[in-house]
TORTIMI-771491 format. One record per residue (C-alpha): residue number from 1; x, y, z; residue in three letters; chain. Coordinates in Angstrom, 2 decimals, padded with zeros to 5 digits. Last residue first. Example, Ala and Ser with C-alpha at 12.3 -4.5 7.8 and 13.67 -1.06 7.14 Angstrom:
2
<r 2; <013.67; -001.06; 007.14>; 'SER'; 'A'>,
<r 1; <012.30; -004.50; 007.80>; 'ALA'; 'A'>,
//
This chain:
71
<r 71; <011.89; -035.54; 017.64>; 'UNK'; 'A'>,
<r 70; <008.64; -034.97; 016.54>; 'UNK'; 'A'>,
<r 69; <005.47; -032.73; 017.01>; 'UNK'; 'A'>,
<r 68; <005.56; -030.31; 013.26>; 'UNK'; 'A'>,
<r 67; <005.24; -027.13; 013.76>; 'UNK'; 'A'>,
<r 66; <003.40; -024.86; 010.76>; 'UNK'; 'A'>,
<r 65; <005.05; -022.52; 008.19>; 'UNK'; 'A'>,
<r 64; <003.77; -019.05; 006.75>; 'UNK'; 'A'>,
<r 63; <006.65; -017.57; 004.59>; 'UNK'; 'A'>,
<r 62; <006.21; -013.81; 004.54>; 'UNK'; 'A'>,
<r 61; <008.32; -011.91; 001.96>; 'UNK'; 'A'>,
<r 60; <008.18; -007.93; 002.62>; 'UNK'; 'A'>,
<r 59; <007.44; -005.48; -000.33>; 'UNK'; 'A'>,
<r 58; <005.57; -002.89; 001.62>; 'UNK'; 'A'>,
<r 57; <005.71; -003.62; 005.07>; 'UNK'; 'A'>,
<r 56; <004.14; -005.68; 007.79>; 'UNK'; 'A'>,
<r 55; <002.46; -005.07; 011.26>; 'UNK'; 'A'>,
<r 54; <003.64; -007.14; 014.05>; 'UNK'; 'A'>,
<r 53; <000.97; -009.16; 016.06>; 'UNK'; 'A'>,
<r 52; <001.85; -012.79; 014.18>; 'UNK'; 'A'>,
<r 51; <004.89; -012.14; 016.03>; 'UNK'; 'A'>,
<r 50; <008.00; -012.51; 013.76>; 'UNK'; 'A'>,
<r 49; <010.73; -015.06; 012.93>; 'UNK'; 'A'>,
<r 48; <013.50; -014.07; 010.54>; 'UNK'; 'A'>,
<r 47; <013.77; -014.27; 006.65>; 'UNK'; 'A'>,
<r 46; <012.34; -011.39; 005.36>; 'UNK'; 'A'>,
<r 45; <009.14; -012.12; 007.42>; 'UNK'; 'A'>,
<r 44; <009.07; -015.53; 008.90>; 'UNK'; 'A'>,
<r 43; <005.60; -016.43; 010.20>; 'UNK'; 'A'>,
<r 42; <004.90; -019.81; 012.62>; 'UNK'; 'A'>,
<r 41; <001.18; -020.84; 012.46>; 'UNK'; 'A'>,
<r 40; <-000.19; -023.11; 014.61>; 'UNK'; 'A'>,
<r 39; <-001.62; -025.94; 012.39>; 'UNK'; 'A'>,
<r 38; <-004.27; -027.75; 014.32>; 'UNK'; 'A'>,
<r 37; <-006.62; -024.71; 013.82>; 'UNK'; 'A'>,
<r 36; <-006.90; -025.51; 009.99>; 'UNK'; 'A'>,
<r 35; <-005.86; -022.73; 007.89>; 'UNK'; 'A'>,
<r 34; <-008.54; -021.08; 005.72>; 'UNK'; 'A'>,
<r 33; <-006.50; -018.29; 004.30>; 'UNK'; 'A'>,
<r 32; <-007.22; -014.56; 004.96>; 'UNK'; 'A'>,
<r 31; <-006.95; -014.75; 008.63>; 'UNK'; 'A'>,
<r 30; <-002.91; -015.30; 008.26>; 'UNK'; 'A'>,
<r 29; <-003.06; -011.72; 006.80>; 'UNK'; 'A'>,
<r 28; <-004.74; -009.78; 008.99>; 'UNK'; 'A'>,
<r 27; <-002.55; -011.97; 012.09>; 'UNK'; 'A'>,
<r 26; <000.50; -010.85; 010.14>; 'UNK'; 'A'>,
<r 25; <-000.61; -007.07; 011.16>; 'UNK'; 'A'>,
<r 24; <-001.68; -004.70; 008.37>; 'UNK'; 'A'>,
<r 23; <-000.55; -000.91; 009.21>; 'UNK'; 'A'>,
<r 22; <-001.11; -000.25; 005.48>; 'UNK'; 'A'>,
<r 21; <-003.98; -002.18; 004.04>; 'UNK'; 'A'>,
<r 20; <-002.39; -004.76; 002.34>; 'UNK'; 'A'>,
<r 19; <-001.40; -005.68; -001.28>; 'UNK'; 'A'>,
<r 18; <-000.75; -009.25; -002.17>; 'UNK'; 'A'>,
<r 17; <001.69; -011.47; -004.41>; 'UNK'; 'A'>,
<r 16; <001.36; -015.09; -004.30>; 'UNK'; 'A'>,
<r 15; <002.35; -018.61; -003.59>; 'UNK'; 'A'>,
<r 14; <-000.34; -020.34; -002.64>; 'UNK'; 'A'>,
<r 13; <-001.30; -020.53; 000.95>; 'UNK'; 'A'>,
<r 12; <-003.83; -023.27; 002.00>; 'UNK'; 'A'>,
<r 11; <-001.66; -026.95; 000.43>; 'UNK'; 'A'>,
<r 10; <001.59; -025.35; 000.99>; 'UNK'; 'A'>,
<r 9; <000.67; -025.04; 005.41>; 'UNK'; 'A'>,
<r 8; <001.76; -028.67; 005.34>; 'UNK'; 'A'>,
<r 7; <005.15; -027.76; 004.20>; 'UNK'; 'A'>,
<r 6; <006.04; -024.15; 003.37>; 'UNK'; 'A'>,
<r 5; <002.86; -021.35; 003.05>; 'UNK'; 'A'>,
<r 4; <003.55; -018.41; 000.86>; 'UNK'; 'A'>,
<r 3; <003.32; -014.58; 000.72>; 'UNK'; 'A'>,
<r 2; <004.75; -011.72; -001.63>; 'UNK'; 'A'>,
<r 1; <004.18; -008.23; -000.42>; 'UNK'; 'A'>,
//
């Protein structure tokens, strides 16, 4: 699967290609990069929003993005 982090998230996920164990959840994989706690993570798999509980596939794209407060 390919995974990377947009906006402040950039600077701990690199763009990069990974292999999983199968029946990997996004949590597995959001555990293997040292993100700050005051970045909640937001996942998009394939383009839409998913629980960090849902288990990925083979050859998804994850971008891992963070909230920003703001109006």
């Amino acid at each position: 699967m390919r995974v990377k982090g947009a906006g402040p998230l950039r600077a701990h996920v690199p763009e990069s290609e990974l292999v999983l164990p199968a029946g990997s959840t996004l949590d597995a994989l959001v555990a293997r990069f040292s993100i700050p706690s005051e970045h909640p993570v937001v996942a998009m798999v394939d383009g839409k929003r998913s629980s960090l509980k849902n288990q990925l596939r083979d050859g998804s794209h994850v971008v891992l993005v963070t909230l920003l407060p703001g109006g």
